[in-house]
mmCIF file as gemmi writes it, N, C-alpha and C atoms, coordinates in Angstrom:
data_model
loop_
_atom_site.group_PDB
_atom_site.id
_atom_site.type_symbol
_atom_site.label_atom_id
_atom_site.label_alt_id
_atom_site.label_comp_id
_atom_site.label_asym_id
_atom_site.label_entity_id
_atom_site.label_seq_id
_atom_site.pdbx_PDB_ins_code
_atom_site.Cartn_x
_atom_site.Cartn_y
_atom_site.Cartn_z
_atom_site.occupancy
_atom_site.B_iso_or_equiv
_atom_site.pdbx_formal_charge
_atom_site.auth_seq_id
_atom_site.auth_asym_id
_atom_site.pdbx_PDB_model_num
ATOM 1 N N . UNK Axp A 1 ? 0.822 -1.184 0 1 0 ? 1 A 1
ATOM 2 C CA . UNK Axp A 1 ? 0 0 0 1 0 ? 1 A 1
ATOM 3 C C . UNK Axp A 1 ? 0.87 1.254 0 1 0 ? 1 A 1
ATOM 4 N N . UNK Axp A 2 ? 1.632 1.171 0.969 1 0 ? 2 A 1
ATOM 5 C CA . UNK Axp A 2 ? 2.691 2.427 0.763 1 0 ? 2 A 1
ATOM 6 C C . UNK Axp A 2 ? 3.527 2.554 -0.691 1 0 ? 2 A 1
ATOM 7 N N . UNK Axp A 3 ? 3.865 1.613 -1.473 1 0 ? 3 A 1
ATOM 8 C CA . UNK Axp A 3 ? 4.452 1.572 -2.772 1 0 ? 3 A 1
ATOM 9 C C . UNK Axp A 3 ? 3.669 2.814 -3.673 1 0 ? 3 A 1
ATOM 10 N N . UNK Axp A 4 ? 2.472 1.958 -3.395 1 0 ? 4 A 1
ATOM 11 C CA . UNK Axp A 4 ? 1.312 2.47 -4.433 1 0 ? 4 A 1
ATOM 12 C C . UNK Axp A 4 ? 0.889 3.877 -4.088 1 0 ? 4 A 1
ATOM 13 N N . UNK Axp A 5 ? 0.705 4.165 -3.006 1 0 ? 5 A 1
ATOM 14 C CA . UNK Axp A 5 ? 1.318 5.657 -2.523 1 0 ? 5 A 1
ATOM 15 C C . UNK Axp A 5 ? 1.846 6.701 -3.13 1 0 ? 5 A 1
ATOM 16 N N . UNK Axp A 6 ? 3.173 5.945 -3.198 1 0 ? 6 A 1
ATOM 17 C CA . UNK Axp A 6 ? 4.66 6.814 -3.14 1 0 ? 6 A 1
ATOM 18 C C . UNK Axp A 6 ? 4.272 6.47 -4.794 1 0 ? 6 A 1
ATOM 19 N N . UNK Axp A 7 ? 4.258 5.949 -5.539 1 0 ? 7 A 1
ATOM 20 C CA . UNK Axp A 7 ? 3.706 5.712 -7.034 1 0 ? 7 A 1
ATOM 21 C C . UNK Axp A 7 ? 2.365 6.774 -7.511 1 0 ? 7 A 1
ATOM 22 N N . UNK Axp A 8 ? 1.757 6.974 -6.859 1 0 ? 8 A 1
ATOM 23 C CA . UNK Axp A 8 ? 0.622 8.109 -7.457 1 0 ? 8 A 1
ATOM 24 C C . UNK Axp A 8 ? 1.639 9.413 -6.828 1 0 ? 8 A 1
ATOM 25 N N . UNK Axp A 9 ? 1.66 9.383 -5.777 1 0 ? 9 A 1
ATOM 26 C CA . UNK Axp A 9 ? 2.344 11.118 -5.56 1 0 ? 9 A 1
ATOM 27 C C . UNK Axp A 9 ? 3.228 10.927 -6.667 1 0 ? 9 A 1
ATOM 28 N N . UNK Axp A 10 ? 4.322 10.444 -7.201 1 0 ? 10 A 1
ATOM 29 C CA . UNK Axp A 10 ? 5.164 10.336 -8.394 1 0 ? 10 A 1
ATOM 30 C C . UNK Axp A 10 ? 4.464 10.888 -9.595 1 0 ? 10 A 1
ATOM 31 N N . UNK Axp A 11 ? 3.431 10.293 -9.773 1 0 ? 11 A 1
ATOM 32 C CA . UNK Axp A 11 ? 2.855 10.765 -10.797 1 0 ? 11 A 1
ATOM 33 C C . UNK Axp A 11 ? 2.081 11.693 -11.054 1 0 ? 11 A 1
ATOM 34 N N . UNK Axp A 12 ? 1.48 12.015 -9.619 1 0 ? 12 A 1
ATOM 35 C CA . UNK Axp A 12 ? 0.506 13.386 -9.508 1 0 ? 12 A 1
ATOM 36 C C . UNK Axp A 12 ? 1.993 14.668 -9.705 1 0 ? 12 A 1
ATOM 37 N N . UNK Axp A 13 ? 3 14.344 -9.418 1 0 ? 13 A 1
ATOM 38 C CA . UNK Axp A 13 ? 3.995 15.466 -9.629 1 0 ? 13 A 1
ATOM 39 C C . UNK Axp A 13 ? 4.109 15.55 -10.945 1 0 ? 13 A 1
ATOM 40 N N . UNK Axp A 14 ? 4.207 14.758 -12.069 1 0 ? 14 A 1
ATOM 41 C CA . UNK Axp A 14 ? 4.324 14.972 -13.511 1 0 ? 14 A 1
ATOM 42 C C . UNK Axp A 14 ? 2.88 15.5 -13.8 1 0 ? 14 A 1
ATOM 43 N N . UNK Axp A 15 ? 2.433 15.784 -13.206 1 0 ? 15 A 1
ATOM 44 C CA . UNK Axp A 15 ? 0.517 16.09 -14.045 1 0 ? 15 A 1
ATOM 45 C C . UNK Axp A 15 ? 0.218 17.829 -13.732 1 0 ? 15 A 1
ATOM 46 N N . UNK Axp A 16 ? 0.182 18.137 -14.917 1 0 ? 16 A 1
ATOM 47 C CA . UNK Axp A 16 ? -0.474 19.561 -15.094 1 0 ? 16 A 1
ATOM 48 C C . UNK Axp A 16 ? -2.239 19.503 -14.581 1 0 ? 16 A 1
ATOM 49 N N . UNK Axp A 17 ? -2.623 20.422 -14.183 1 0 ? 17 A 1
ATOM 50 C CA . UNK Axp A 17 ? -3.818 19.995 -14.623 1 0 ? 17 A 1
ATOM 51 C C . UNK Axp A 17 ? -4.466 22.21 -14.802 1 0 ? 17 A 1
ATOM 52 N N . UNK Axp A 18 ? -5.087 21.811 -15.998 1 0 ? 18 A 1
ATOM 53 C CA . UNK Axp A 18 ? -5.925 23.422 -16.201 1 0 ? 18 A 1
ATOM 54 C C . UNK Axp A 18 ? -7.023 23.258 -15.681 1 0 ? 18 A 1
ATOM 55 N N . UNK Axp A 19 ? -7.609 24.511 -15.077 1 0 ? 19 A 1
ATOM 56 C CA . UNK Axp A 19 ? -8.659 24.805 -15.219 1 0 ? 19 A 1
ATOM 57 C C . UNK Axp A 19 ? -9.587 25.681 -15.627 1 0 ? 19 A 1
ATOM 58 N N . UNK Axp A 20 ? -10.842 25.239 -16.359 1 0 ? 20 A 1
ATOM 59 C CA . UNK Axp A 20 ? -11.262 26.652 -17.092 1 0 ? 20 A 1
ATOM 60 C C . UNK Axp A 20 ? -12.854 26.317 -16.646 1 0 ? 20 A 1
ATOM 61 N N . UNK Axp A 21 ? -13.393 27.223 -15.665 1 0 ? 21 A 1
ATOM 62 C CA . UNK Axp A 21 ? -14.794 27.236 -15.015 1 0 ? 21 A 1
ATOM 63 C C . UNK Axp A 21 ? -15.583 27.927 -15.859 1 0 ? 21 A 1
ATOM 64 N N . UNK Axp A 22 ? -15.461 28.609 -17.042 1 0 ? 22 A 1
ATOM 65 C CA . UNK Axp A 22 ? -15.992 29.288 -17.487 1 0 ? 22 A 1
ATOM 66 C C . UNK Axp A 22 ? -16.218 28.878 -18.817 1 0 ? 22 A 1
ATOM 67 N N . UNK Axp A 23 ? -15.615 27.869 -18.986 1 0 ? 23 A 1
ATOM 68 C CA . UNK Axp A 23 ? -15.936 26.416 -20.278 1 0 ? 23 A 1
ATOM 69 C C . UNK Axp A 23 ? -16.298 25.622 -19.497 1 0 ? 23 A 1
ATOM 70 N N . UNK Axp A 24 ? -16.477 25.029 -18.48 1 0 ? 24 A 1
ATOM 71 C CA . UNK Axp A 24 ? -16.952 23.936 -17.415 1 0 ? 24 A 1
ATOM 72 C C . UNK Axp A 24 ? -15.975 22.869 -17.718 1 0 ? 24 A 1
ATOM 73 N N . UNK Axp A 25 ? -14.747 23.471 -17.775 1 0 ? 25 A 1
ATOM 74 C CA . UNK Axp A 25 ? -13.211 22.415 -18.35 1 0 ? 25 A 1
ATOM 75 C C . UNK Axp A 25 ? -12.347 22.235 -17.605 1 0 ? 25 A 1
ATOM 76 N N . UNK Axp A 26 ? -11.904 21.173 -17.344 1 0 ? 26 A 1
ATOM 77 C CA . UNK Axp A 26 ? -10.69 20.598 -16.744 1 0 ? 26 A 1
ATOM 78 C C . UNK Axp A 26 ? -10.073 19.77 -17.92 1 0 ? 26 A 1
ATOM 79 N N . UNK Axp A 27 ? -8.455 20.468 -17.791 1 0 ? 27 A 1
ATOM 80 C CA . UNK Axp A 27 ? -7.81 19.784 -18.461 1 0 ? 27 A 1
ATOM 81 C C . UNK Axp A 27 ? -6.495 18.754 -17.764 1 0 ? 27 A 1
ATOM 82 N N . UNK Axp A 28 ? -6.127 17.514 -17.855 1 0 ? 28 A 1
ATOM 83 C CA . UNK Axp A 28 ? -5.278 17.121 -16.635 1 0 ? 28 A 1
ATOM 84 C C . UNK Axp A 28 ? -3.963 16.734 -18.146 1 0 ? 28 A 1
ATOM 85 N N . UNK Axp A 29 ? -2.88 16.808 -17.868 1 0 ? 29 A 1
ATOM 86 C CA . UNK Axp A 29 ? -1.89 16.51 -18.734 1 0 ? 29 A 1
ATOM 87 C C . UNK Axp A 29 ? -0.457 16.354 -18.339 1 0 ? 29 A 1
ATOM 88 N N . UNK Axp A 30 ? -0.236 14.853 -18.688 1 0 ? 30 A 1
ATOM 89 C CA . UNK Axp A 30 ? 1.227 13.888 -18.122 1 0 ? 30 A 1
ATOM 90 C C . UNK Axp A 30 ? 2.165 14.208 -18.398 1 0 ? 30 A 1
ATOM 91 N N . UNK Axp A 31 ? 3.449 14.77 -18.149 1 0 ? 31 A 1
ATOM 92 C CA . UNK Axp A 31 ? 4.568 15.01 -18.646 1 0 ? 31 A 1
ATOM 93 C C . UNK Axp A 31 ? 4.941 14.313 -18.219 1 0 ? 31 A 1
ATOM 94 N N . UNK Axp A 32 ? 6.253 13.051 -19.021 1 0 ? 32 A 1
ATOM 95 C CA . UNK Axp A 32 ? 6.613 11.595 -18.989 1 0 ? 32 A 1
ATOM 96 C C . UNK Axp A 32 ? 8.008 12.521 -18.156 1 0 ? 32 A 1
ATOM 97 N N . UNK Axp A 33 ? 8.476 13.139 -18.989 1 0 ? 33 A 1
ATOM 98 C CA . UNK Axp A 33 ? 9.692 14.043 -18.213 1 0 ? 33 A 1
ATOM 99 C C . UNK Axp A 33 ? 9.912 14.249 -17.251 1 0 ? 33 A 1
ATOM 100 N N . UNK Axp A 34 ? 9.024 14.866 -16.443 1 0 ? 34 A 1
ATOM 101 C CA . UNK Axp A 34 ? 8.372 15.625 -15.096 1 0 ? 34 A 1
ATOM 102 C C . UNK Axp A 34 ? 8.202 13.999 -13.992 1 0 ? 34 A 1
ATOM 103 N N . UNK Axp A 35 ? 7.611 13.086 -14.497 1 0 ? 35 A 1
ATOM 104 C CA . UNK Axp A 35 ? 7.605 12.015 -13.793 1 0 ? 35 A 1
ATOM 105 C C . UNK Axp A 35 ? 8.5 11.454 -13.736 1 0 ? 35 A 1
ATOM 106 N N . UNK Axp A 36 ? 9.306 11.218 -14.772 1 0 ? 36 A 1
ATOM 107 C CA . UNK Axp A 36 ? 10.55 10.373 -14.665 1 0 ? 36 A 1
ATOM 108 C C . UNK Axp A 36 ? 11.569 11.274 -13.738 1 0 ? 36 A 1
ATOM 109 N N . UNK Axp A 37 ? 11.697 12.659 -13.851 1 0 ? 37 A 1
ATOM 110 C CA . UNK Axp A 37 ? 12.554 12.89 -12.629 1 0 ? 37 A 1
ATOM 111 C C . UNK Axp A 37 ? 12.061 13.086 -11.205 1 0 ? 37 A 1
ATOM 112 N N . UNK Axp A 38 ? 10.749 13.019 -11.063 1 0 ? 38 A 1
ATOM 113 C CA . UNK Axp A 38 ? 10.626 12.972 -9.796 1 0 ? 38 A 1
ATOM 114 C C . UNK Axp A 38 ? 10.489 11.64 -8.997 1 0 ? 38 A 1
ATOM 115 N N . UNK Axp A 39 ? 10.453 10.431 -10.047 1 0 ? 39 A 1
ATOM 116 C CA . UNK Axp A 39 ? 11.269 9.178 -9.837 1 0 ? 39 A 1
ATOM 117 C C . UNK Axp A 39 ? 12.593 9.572 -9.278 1 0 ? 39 A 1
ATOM 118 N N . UNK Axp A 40 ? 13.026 10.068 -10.241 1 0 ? 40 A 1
ATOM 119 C CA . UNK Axp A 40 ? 14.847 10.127 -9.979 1 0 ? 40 A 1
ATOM 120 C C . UNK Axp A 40 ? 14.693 10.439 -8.631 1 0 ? 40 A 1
ATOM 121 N N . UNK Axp A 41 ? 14.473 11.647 -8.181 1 0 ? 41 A 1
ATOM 122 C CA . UNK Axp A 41 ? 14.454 12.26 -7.161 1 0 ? 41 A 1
ATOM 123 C C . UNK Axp A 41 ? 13.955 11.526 -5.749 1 0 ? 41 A 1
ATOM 124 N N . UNK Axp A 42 ? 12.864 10.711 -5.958 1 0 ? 42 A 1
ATOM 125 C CA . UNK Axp A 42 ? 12.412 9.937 -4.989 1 0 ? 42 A 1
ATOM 126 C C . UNK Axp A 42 ? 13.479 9.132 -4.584 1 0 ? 42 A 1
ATOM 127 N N . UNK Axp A 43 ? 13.834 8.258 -5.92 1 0 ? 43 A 1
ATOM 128 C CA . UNK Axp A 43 ? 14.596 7.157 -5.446 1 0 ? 43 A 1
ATOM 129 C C . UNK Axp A 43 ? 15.872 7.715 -4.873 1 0 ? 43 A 1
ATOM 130 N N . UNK Axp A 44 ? 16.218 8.818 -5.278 1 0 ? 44 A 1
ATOM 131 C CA . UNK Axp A 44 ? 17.775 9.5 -4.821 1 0 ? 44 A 1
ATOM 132 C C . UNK Axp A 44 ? 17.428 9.789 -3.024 1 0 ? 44 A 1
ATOM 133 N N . UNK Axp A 45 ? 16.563 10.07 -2.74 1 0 ? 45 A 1
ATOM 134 C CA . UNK Axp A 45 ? 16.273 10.136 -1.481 1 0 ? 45 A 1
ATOM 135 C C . UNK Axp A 45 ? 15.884 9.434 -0.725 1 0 ? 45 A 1
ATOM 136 N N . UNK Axp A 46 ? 15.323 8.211 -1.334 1 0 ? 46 A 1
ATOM 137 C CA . UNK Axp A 46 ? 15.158 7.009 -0.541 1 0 ? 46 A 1
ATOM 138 C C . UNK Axp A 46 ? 16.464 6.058 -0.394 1 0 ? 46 A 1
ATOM 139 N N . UNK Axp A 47 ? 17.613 6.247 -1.256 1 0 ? 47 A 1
ATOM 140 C CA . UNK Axp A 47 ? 18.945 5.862 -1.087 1 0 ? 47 A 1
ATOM 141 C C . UNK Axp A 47 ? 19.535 7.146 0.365 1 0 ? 47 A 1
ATOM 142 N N . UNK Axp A 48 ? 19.411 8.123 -0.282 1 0 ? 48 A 1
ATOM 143 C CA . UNK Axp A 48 ? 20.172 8.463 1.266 1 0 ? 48 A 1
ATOM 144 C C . UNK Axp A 48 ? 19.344 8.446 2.502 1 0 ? 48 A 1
ATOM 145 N N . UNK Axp A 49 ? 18.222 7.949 2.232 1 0 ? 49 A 1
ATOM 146 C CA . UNK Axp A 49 ? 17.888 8.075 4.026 1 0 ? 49 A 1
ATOM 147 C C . UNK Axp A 49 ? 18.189 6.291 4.531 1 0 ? 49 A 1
ATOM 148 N N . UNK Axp A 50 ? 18.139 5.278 3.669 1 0 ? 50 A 1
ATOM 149 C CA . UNK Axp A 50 ? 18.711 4.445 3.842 1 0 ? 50 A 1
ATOM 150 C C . UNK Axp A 50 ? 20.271 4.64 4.344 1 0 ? 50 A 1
ATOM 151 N N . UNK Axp A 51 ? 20.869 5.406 3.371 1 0 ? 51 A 1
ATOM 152 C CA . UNK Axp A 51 ? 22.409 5.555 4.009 1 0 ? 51 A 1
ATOM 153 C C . UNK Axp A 51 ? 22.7 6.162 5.403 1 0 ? 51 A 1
ATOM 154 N N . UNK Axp A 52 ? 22.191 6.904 5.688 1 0 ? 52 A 1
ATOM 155 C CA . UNK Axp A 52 ? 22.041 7.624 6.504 1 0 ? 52 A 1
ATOM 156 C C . UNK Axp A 52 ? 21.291 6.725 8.195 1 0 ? 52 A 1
ATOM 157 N N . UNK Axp A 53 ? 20.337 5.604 7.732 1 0 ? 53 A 1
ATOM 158 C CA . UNK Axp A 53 ? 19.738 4.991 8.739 1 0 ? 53 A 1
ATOM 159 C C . UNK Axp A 53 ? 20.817 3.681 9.178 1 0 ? 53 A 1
ATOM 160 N N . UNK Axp A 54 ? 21.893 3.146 8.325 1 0 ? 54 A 1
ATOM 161 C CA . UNK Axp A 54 ? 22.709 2.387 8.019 1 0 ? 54 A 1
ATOM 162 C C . UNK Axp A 54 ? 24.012 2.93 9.356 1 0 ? 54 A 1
ATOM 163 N N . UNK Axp A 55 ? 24.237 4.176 8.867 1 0 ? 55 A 1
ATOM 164 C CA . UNK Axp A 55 ? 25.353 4.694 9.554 1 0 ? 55 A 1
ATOM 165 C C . UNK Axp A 55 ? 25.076 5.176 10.359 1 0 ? 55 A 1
ATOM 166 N N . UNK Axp A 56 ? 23.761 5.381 10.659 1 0 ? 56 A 1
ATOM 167 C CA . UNK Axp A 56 ? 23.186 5.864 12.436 1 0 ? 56 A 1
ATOM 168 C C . UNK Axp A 56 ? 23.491 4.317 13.312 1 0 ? 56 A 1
ATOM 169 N N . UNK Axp A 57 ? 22.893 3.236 12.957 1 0 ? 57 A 1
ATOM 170 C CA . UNK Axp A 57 ? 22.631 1.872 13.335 1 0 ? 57 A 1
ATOM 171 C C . UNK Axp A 57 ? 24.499 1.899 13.875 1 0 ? 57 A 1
ATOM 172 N N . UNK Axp A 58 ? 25.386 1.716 12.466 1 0 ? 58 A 1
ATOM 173 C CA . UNK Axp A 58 ? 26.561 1.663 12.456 1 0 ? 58 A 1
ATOM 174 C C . UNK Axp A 58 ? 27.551 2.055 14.168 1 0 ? 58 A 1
ATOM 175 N N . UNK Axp A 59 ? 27.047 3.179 13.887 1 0 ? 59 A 1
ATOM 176 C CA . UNK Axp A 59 ? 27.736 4.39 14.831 1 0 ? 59 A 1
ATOM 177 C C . UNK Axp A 59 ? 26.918 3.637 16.046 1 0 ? 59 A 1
ATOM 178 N N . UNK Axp A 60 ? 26.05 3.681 16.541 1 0 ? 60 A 1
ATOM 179 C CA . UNK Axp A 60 ? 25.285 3.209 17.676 1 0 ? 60 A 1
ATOM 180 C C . UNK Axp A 60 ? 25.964 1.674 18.041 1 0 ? 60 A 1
ATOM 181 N N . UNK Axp A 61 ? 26.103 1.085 17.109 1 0 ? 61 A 1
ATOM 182 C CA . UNK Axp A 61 ? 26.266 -0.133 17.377 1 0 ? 61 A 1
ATOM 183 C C . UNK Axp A 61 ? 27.774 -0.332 18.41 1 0 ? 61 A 1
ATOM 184 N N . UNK Axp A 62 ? 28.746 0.722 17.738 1 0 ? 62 A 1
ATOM 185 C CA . UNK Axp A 62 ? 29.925 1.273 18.364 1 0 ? 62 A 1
ATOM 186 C C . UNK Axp A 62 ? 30.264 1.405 19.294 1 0 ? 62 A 1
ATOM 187 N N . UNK Axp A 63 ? 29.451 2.414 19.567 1 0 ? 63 A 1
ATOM 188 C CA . UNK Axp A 63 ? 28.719 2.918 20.797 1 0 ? 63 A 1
ATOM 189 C C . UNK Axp A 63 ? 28.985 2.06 22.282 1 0 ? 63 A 1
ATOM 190 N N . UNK Axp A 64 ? 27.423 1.156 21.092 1 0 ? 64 A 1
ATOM 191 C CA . UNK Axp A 64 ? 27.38 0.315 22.782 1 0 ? 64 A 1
ATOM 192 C C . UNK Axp A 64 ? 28.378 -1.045 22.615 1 0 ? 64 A 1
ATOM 193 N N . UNK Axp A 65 ? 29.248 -1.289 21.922 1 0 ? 65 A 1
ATOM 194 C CA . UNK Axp A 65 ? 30.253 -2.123 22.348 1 0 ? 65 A 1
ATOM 195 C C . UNK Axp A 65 ? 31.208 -1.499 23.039 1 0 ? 65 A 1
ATOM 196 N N . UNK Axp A 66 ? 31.544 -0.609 23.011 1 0 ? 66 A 1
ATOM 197 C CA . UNK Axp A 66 ? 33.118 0.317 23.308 1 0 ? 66 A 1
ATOM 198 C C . UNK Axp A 66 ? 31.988 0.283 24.903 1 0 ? 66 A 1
ATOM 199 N N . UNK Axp A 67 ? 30.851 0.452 25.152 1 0 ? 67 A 1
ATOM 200 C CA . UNK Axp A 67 ? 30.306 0.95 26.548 1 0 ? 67 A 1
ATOM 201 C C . UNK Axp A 67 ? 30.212 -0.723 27.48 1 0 ? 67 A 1
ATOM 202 N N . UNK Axp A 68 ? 29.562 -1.479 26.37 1 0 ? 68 A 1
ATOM 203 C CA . UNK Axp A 68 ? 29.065 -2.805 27.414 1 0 ? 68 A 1
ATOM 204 C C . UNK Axp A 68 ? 30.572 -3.549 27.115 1 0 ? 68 A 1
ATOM 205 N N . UNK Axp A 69 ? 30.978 -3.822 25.828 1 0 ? 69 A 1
ATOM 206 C CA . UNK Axp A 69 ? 31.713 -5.095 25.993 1 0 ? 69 A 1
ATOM 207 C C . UNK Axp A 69 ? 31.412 -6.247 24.989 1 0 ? 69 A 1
ATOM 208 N N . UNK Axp A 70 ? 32.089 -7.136 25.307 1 0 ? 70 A 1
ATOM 209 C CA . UNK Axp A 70 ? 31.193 -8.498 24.978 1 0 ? 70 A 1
ATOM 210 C C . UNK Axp A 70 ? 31.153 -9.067 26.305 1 0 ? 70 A 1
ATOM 211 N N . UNK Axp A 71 ? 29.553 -9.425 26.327 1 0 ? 71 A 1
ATOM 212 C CA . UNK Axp A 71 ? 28.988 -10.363 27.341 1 0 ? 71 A 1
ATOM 213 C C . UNK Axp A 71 ? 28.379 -11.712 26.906 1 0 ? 71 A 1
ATOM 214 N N . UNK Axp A 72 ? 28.773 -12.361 28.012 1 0 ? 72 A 1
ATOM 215 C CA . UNK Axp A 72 ? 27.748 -13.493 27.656 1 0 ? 72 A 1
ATOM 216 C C . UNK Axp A 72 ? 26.538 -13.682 28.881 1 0 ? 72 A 1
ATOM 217 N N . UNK Axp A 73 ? 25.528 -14.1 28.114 1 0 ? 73 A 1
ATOM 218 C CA . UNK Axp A 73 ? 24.444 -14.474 28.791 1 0 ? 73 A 1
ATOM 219 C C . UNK Axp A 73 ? 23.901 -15.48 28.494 1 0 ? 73 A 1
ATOM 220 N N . UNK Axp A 74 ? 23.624 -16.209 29.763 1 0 ? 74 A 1
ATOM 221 C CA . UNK Axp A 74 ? 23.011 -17.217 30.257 1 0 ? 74 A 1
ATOM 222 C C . UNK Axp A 74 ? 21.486 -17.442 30.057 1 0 ? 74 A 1
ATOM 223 N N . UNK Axp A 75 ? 20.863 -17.815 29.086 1 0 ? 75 A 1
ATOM 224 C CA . UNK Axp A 75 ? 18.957 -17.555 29.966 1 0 ? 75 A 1
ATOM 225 C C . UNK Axp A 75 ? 18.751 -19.379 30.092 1 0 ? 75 A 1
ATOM 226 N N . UNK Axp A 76 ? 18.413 -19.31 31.091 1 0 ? 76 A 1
ATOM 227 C CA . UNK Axp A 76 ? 17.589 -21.189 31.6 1 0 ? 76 A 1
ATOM 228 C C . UNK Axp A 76 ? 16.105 -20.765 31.854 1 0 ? 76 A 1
ATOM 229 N N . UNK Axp A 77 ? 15.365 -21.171 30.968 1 0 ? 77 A 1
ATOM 230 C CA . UNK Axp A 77 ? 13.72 -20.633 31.038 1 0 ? 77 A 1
ATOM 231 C C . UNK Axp A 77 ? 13.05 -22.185 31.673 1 0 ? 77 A 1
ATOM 232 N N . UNK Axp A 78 ? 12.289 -22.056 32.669 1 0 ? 78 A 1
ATOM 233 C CA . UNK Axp A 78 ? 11.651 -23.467 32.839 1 0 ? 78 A 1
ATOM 234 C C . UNK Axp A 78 ? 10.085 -22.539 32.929 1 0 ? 78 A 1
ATOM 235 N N . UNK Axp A 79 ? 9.124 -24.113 32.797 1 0 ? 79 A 1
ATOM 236 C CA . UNK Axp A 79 ? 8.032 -23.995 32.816 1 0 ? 79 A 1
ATOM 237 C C . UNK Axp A 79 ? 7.239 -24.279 34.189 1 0 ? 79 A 1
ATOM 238 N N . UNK Axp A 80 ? 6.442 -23.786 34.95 1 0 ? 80 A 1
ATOM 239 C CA . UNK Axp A 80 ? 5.773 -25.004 35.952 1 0 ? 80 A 1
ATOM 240 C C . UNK Axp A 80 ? 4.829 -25.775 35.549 1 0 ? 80 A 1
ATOM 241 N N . UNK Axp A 81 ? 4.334 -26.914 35.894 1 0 ? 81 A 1
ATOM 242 C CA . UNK Axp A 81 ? 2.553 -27.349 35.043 1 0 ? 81 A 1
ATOM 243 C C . UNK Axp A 81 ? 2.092 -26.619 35.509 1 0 ? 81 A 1
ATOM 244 N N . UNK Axp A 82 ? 0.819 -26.37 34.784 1 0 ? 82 A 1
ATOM 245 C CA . UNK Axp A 82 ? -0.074 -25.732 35.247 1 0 ? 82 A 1
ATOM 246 C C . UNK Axp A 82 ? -1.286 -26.962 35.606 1 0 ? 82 A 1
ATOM 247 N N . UNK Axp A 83 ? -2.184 -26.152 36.778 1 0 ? 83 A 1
ATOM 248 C CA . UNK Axp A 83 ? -3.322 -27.058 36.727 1 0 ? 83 A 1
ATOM 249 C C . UNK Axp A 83 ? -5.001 -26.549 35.724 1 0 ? 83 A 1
ATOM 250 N N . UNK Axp A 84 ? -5.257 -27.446 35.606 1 0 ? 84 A 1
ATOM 251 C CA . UNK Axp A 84 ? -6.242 -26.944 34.612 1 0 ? 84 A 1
ATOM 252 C C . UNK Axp A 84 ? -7.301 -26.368 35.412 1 0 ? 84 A 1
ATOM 253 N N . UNK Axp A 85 ? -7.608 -25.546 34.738 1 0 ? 85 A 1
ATOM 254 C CA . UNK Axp A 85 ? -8.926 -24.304 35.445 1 0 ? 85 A 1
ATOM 255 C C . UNK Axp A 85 ? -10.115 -24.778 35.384 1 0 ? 85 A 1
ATOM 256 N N . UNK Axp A 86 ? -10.494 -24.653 36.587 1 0 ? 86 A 1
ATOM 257 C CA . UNK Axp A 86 ? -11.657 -25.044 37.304 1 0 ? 86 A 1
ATOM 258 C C . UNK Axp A 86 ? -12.653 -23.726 37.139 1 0 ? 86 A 1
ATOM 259 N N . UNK Axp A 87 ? -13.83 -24.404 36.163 1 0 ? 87 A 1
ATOM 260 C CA . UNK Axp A 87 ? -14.972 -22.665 36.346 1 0 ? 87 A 1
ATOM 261 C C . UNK Axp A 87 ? -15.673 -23.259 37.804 1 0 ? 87 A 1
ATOM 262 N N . UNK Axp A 88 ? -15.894 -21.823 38.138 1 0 ? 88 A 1
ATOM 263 C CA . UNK Axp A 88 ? -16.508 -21.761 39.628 1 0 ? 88 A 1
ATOM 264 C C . UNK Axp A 88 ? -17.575 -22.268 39.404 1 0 ? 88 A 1
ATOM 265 N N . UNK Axp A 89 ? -18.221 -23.376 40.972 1 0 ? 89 A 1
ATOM 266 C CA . UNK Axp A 89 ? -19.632 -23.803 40.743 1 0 ? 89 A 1
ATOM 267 C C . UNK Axp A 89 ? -19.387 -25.395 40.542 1 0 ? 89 A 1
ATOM 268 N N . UNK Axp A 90 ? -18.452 -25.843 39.864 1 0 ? 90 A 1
ATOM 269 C CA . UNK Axp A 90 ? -18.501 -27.023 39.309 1 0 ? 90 A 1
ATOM 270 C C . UNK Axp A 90 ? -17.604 -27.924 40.666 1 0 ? 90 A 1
């Protein structure tokens, strides 16, 4: 759903549209040009905020090794039985 989204705003950016109220006219008109670079443009910005979310992660990750370390941890998870539930009354 978000694709399809980001795919009409793309294309609503290549689209002229006239209007003439006084002919009772709307005119709407595609420039292939106009769309194809605001493709460009999308995708150029969806590469750097990827880059950018990459080298935040990066840097953080840094972070907390230089702070914690390497640890190891232990987890031992047990279960108890349970007893089966009794509805009240019975």
């Amino acid at each position: 759903m978000r694709i399809l989204s980001i795919a009409l705003m793309v294309a609503l950016t290549g689209c002229s549209v006239a209007n003439e109220p006084e002919r009772d006219k709307v005119t709407v008109t595609y420039d292939e040009a106009r769309i194809k670079k605001a493709a460009d443009t999308t995708k150029r910005t969806a590469e750097e905020i990827g880059t950018g979310v990459v080298n935040v992660t990066k840097g953080t990750a840094e972070v907390i090794k230089r702070e914690v370390g390497d640890v190891d941890v232990d987890v031992k998870v047990t279960r108890k039985p349970t007893e089966p539930e009794v509805e009240p009354g019975r």
